[in-house]
VEXTIDO-514114 format. One record per residue (C-alpha): x, y, z. Coordinates in steps of 0.2 Angstrom, whole numbers, padded with zeros to 4 digits, always signed. Example, Ala and Ser with C-alpha at 12.3 -4.5 7.8 and 13.67 -1.06 7.14 Angstrom:
+0062-0022+0039
+0068-0005+0036
//
This chain:
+0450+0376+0735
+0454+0387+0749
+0468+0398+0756
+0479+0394+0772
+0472+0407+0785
+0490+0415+0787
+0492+0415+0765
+0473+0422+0765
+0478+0437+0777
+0494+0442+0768
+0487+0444+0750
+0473+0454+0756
+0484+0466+0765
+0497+0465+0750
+0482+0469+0739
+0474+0483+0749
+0490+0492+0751
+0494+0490+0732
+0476+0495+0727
+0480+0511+0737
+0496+0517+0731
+0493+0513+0713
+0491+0526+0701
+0477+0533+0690
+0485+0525+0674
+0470+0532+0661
+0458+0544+0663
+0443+0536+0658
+0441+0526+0673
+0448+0519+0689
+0461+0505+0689
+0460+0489+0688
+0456+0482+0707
+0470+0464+0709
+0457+0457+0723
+0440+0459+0714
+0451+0452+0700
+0457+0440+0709
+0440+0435+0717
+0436+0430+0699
+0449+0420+0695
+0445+0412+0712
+0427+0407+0708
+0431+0403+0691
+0446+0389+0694
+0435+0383+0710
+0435+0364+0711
+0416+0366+0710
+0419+0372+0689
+0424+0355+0688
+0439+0364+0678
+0426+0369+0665
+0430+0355+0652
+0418+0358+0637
+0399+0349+0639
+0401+0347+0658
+0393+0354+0672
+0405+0367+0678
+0408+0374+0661
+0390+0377+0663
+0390+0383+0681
+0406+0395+0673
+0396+0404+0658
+0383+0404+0671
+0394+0417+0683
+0401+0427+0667
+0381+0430+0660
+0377+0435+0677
+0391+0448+0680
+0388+0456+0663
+0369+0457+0666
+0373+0465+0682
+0385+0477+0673
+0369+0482+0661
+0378+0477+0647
+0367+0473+0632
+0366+0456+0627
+0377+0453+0610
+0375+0434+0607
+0357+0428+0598
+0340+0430+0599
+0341+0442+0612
+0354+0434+0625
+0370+0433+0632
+0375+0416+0624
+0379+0409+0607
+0374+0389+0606
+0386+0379+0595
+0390+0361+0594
+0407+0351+0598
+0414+0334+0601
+0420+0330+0617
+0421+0312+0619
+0413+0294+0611
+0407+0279+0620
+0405+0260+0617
+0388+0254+0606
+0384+0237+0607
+0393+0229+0592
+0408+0228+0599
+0418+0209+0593
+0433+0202+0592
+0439+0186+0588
+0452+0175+0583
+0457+0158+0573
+0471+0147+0577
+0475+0132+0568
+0455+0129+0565
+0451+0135+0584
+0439+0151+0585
+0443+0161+0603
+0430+0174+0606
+0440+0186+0615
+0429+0198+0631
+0428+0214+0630
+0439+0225+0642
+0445+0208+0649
+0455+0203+0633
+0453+0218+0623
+0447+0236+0620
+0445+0246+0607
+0454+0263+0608
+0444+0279+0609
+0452+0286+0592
+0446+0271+0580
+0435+0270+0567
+0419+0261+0567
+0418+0248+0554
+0423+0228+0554
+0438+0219+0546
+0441+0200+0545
+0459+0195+0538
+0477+0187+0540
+0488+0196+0551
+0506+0204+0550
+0515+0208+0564
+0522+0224+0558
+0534+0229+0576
+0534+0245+0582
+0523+0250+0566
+0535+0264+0562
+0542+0272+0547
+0553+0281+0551
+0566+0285+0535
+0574+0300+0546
+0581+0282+0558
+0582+0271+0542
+0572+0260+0548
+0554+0253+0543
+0542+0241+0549
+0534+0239+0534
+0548+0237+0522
+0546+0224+0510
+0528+0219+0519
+0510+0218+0509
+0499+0222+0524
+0486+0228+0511
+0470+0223+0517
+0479+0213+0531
+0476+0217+0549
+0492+0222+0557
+0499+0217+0574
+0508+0234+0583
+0519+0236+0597
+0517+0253+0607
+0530+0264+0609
+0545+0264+0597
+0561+0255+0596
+0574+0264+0609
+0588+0268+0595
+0573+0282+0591
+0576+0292+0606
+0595+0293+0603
+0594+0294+0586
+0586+0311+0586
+0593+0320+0603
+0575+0323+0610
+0571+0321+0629
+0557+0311+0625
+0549+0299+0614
+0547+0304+0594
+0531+0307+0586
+0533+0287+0579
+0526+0283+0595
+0513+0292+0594
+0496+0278+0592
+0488+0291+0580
+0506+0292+0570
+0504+0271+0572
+0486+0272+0564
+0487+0284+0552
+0504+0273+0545
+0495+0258+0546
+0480+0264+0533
+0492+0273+0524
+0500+0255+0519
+0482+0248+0515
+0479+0239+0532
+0461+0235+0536
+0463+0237+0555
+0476+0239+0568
+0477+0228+0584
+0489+0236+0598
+0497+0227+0611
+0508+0232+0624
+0527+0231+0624
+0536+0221+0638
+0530+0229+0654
+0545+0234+0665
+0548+0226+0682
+0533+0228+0693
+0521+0231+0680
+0507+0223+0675
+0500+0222+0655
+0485+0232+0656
+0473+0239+0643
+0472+0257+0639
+0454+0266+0648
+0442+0268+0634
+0439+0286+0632
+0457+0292+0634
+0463+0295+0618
+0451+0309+0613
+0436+0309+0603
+0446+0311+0583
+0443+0298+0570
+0458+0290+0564
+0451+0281+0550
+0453+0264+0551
+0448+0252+0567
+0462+0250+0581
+0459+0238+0596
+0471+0234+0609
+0474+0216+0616
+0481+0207+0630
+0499+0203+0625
+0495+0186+0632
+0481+0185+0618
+0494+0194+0605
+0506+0178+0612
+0492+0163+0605
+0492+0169+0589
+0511+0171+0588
+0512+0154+0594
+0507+0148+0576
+0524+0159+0569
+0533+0148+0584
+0538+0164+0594
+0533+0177+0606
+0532+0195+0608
+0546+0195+0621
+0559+0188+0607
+0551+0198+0592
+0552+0214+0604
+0570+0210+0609
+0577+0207+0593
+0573+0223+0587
+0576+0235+0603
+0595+0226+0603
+0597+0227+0583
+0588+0243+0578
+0579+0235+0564
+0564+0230+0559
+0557+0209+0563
+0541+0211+0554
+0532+0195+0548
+0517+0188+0539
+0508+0174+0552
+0501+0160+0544
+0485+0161+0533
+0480+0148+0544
+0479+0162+0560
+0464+0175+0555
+0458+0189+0564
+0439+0196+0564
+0434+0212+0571
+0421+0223+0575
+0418+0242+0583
+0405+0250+0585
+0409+0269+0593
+0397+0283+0597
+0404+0300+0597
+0398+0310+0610
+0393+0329+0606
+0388+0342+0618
+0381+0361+0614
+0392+0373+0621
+0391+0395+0622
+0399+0409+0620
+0394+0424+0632
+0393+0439+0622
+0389+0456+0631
+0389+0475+0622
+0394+0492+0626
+0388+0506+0615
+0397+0519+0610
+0391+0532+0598
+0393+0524+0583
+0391+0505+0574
+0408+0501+0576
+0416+0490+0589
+0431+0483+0597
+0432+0466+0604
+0438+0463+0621
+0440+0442+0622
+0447+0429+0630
+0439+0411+0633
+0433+0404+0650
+0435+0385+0644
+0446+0371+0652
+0451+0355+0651
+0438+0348+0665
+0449+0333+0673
+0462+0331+0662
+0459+0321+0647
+0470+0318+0633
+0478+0336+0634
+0485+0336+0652
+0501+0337+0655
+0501+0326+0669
+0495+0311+0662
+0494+0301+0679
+0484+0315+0688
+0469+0311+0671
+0455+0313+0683
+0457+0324+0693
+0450+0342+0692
+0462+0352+0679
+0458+0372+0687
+0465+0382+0673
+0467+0397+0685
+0482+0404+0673
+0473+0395+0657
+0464+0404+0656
+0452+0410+0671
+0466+0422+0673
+0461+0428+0654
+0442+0427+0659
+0442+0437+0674
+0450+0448+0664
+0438+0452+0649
+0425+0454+0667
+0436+0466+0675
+0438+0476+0658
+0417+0476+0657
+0416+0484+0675
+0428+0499+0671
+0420+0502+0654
+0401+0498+0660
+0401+0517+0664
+0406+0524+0647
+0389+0517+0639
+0386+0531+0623
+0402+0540+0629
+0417+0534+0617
+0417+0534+0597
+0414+0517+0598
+0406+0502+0606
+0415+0488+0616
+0407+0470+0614
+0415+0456+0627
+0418+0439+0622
+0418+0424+0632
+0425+0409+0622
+0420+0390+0623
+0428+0377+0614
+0446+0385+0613
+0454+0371+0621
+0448+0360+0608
+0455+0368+0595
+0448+0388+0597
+0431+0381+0591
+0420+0397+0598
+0430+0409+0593
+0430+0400+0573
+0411+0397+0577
+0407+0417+0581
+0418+0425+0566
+0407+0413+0553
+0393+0417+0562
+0396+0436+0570
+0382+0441+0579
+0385+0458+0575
+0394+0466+0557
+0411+0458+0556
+0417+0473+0546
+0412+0484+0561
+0424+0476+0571
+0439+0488+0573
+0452+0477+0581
+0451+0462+0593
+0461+0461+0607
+0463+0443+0615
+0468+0438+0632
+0476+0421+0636
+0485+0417+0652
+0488+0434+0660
+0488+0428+0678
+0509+0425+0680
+0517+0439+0675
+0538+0437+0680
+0548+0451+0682
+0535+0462+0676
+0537+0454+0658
+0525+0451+0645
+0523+0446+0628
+0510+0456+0616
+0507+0448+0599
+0500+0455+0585
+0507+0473+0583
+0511+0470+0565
+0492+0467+0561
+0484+0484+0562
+0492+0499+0555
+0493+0510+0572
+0496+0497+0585
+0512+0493+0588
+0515+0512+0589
+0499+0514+0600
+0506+0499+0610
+0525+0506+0613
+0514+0523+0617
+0505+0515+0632
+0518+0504+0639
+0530+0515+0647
+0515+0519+0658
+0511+0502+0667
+0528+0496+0673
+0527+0482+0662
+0542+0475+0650
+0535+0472+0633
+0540+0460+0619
+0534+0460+0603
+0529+0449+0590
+0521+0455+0573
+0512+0441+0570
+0493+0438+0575
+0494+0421+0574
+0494+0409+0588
+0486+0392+0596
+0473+0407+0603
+0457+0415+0598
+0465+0431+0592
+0472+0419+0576
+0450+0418+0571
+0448+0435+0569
+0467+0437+0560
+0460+0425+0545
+0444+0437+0545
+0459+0452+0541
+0453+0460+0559
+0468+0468+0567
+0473+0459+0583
+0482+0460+0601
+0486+0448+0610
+0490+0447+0629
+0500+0433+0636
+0512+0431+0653
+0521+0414+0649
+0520+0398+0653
+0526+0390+0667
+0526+0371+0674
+0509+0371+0679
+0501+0372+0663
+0487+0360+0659
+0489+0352+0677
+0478+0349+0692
+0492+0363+0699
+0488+0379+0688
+0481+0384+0707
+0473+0402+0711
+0484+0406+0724
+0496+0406+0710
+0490+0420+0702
+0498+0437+0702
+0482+0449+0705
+0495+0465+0707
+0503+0461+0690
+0489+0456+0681
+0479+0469+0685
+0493+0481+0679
+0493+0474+0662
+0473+0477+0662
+0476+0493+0665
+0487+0495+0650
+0473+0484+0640
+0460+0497+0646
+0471+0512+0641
+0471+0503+0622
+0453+0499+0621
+0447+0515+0627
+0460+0523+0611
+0455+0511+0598
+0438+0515+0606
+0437+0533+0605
+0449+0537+0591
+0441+0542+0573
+0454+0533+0563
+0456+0514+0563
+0469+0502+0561
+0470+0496+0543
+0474+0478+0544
+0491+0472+0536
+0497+0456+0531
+0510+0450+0543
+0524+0440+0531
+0537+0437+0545
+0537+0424+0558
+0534+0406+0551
+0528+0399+0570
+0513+0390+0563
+0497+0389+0572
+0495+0372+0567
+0500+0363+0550
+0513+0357+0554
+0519+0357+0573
+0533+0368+0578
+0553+0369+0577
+0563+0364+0563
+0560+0353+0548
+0548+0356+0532
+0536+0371+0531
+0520+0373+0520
+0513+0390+0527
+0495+0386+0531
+0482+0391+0544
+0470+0378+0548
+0452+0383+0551
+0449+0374+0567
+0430+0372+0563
+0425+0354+0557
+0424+0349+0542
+0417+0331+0534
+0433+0328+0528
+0449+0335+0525
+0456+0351+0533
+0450+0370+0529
+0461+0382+0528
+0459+0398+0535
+0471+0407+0530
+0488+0405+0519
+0504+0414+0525
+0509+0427+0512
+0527+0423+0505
+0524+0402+0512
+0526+0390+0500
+0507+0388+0499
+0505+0403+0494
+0516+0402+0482
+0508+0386+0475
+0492+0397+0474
+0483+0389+0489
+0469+0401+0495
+0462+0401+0512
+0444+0393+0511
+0454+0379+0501
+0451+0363+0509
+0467+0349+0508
+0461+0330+0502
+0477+0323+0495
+0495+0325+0496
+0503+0316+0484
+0495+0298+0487
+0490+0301+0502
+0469+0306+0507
+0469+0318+0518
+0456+0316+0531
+0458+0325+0547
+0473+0338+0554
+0482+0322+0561
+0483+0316+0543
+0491+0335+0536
+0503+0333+0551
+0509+0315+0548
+0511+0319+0529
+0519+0336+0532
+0534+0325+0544
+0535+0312+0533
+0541+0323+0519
+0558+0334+0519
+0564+0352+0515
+0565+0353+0494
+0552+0341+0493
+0540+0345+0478
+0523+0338+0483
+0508+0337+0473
+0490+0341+0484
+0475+0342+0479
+0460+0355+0486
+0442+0359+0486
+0440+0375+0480
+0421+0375+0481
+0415+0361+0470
+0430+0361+0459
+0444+0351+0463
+0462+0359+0460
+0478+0353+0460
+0495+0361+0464
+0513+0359+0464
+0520+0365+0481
+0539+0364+0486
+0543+0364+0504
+0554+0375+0512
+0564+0376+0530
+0554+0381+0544
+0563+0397+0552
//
């Protein structure tokens, strides 16, 4: 993507002039310069990156250009065996094997259905075949918060399910949101279904408004998670032939409950059986970290980070969902982060064997799904983890309004937030604060490993994860203010004798997953991001959280809550909402090869 000619000329003059006036900010080096900042940015959201979505060819072309800079720099190579790069694996996507079947009997006639003509199976299912009666189950919602339940007074237990997307329209009002609930969520829809005993979960459309037609989902949009149990999704004329043996239709069970509010579920004749098969292939990629190191005069280090990851073109966590397709730039989200850990190495390339302490730049893969490298490098440091002084994390630095900005983290080290308020008054920046180190960013790996943290972060704004988080968006000026004010902070916790202790942050119950944001029941745990067979890790428990008071640990893993296997994070998350504040619920953990079980009551998220 390029600049209009007219835009081109008056940023370069904007930027020469600024680079002119501005003042020496720290003595160790020069400034921070806003156009070679800016010319990082630049190549790093370029259409040609692809948007550097994990496993594709622009995040490739990406960690290419950050190796490259750091070897011109002379900067040591910090990941393994001698290079730049640290390999790990990630899932980014599944595709269709050959056993894919579906079929159906009615009244003693079989109809073999084709795939992506009558039916699909959704990226998010379970392998595995099922052949049983069916139950249309509505909306396939329980939702006690609504009074309302689709499976009330239903035995779907080993029965296939027939579900209607979205959720019944009282849901919306009911609950004063904008938008639709988590009910209508298809993982919520899934997960619901296995919970009640169902052997698989066929999807189908509700009524399509005027103009539109009744099409299946794309396979391959729903992201690569497992949910557990096998969901397909048919035609709503198909979903109509087998409804025809109950002697009704999906337009009269569908309007019966959107005008009433409650449930029309039913069993169809035993006589009307459904058999299915998927067969899905989950797709996994190697990905790297870019690791470079700066000497100092001792072992110890402090970590300059930020990752250099996208979503590619979309996927399932754009936030334009009709633009899935198209090149997602991530010049905020995080080039502006990226070109900031460059910018940082070429002011500090200089001081090699000058300060206390060495520097080691990170480039994160894998943050967007789910801060995977940054997780991968702390249980696999390719230098001493308890060298590491503090880690200071950059994440969206590139649109800096009104000279604000928000630093996390100044709770977790000792000297920091009074080495932070020291520094600020110098850069023309407005700060707030949070003492907390935990956040949906990498800073929250290196918090779990009880590594003091700061984190760097300008907002977010309406582009965020769409195709127009742009370059030409990007503040270069203000950006490259608040790298000076990073710089001045490395360079102290760089060259000072004494470091930052790390403390325990008991305040602020924003969650980092676990439990989604806002209001409703809290459990207070940090959930490693890494994967695990089954269940979810926990990194870390919050001190004072209910958890810990139940005497979860982190390094526990979470199977059960109360009847309930857990599998996967989307299970802990619909357990979590389906329970209330005062709840007393009983999980069970792995705690190394002993299972342990604990009594935790839930308390009000603040």
């Amino acid at each position: 993507m390029t600049a209009k000619p007219a835009v081109r000329l008056r940023a370069t003059v904007f930027l020469l002039v600024l680079a002119l006036v501005a003042p020496q900010l720290w003595a160790a080096t020069a400034p921070a310069d806003p156009a070679r900042y800016l010319n990082d940015v630049r190549k790093l959201a370029d259409p040609r990156m692809e948007g550097r979505g994990a496993g594709t060819r622009g995040l490739n072309k990406a960690r290419d250009y950050v190796e490259r800079e750091f070897k011109r720099l002379g900067l040591e190579p910090a990941g393994e065996a001698g290079k730049y790069t640290q390999w790990f694996d990630v899932t980014v996507g599944a595709k269709l094997k050959g056993k894919n079947r579906l079929a159906a009997t009615v009244s003693g006639k079989e109809e073999k259905l084709k795939l992506r003509e009558d039916y699909v199976p959704l990226t998010f299912s379970a392998s595995g075949a099922a052949a049983a009666p069916v139950v249309f189950v509505g909306y396939g919602a329980s939702a006690p918060e609504f009074g309302y339940d689709d499976y009330m007074h239903m035995d779907v237990k080993d029965k296939i399910v027939l579900v209607l997307r979205n959720e019944p329209p009282g849901f919306q009002q009911k609950s004063g949101n904008q938008g639709p609930t988590h009910h209508a969520l298809l993982i919520t829809k899934a997960i619901n279904a296995r919970v009640h005993g169902a052997k698989a979960v066929v999807l189908v459309n509700a009524a399509p408004g005027k103009g539109e037609e009744d099409l299946l989902m794309k396979f391959g949009q729903a992201g690569p998670e497992d949910a557990g149990i096998p969901i397909v999704q048919v035609k709503r004329a198909v979903a109509d032939r087998w409804l025809g043996a109950e002697k009704t239709s999906l337009d009269a069970l569908q309007k019966a409950i959107d005008e009433k509010s409650q449930p029309d579920s039913r069993s169809l004749p035993e006589s009307m059986k459904v058999a299915l098969e998927v067969d899905i292939e989950r797709i996994h990629k190697q990905v790297a970290n870019v690791l470079a190191y700066l000497p100092g005069k001792t072992d110890e280090y402090v970590i300059v980070g930020g990752h250099y990851d996208h979503l590619g073109r979309g996927g399932q966590s754009s936030l334009a969902p009709s633009l899935v397709g198209q090149v997602h730039p991530g010049a905020d989200d995080n080039a502006s982060g990226a070109a900031g850990v460059l910018e940082l190495a070429r002011l500090f390339a200089a001081e090699r064997g000058k300060l206390q302490r060495g520097v080691l730049f990170m480039e994160f893969a894998g943050e967007e799904l789910g801060i995977l490298g940054s997780s991968w490098w702390v249980k696999h440091p390719t230098r001493p983890l308890e060298k590491a002084v503090a880690m200071l994390n950059m994440d969206m630095i590139g649109r800096i309004a009104g000279g604000k900005v928000f630093i996390g983290g100044v709770g977790t080290g000792s000297t920091l937030k009074a080495l932070v308020e020291g520094a600020v008054p110098k850069h023309q920046l407005t700060v707030d604060y949070s003492a907390s180190g935990y956040a949906a960013s990498d800073h929250t790996s290196f918090v779990t490993q009880k590594i003091p943290v700061l984190f760097f972060f300008s907002g977010l704004h309406s582009d965020y994860h769409k195709p127009s988080d742009t370059w030409e968006k990007i503040d270069a000026a203000s950006a490259a203010r608040l790298l000076d004010l990073v710089a001045e902070l490395t360079s102290d916790l760089a060259g000072d004798t004494a470091r930052p202790q790390f403390v325990r942050v008991e305040t602020d119950q924003r969650p980092a997953g676990g439990g989604g944001g806002g209001y409703g029941p809290y459990f207070g745990s940090i959930p490693d991001f890494g994967q695990v067979e089954t269940g979810v890790k926990f990194a870390d428990v919050r001190p004072g959280s209910p958890a810990a008071k139940a005497g979860i640990k982190g390094g526990d893993i979470l199977v059960q809550w109360n009847e309930m296997q857990i599998k996967n994070l989307q299970d802990f998350t619909f357990a979590l909402r389906k329970s209330k504040v005062g709840d007393v619920v009983e999980v069970k953990v792995l705690r190394g090869s002993e299972t342990m079980t604990f009594k935790v009551t839930l308390e009000q998220r603040k």
